[in-house]
N, C-alpha and C positions, 0 to 999 in steps of 0.2 A: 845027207840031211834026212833027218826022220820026217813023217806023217804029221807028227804032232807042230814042228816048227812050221810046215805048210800051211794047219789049218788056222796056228794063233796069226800066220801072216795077211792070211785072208781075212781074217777073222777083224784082225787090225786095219785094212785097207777098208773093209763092211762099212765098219763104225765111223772111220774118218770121213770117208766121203756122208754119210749120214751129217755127221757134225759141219760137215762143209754147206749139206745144203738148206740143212738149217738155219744156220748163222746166215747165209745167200737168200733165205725166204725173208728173215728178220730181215734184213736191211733193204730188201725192196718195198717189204712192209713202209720200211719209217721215211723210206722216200716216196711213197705214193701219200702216206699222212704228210709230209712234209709240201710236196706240193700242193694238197687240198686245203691243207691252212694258209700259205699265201694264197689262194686262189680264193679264199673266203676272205683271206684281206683287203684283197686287192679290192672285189665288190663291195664290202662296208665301206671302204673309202672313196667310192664312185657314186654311192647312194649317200654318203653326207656330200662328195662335192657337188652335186646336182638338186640339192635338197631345197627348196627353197629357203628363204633367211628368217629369222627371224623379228617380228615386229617388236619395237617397246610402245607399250599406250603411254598415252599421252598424261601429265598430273589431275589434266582437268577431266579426264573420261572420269565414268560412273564404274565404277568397278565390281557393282552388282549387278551389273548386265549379264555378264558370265557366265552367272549363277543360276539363269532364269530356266528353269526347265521345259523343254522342247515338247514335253508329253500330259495333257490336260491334265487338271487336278480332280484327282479321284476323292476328295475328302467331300464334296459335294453334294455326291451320288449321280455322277453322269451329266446325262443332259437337263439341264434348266432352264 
């Protein structure tokens, strides 16, 4: 056997395991994404089931109560 069929064999063995560990990096990749996305599920769905409920008002509340702003009225000029 020649030189040259050595080196394209090695040459060849180089590349494959290259392409092996490649494709072996990808796919640990999309298994550790993969576990991180149910693990982000999992928690969204523990933070709605623990979440307190929500209230309906009643017909007769004022429903402009709501609305009333928490922060003094500056149109004013301050304190009066």
């Amino acid at each position: 056997m020649s030189l040259f069929f050595y080196g394209v064999f090695i040459l060849g063995v180089v590349l494959s395991g290259l392409v092996l560990l490649v494709l072996y990096s990808l796919m640990a990749m999309a298994a550790r994404v993969d576990r991180y996305e149910d693990q982000l599920e999992l928690e969204q769905y523990r933070v709605r089931e623990y979440a307190p409920p929500l209230t309906k008002t009643r017909k007769g509340e004022n429903q402009r109560t709501s609305l009333v702003s928490a922060t003094p009225d500056l149109s004013h000029g301050g304190n009066t």
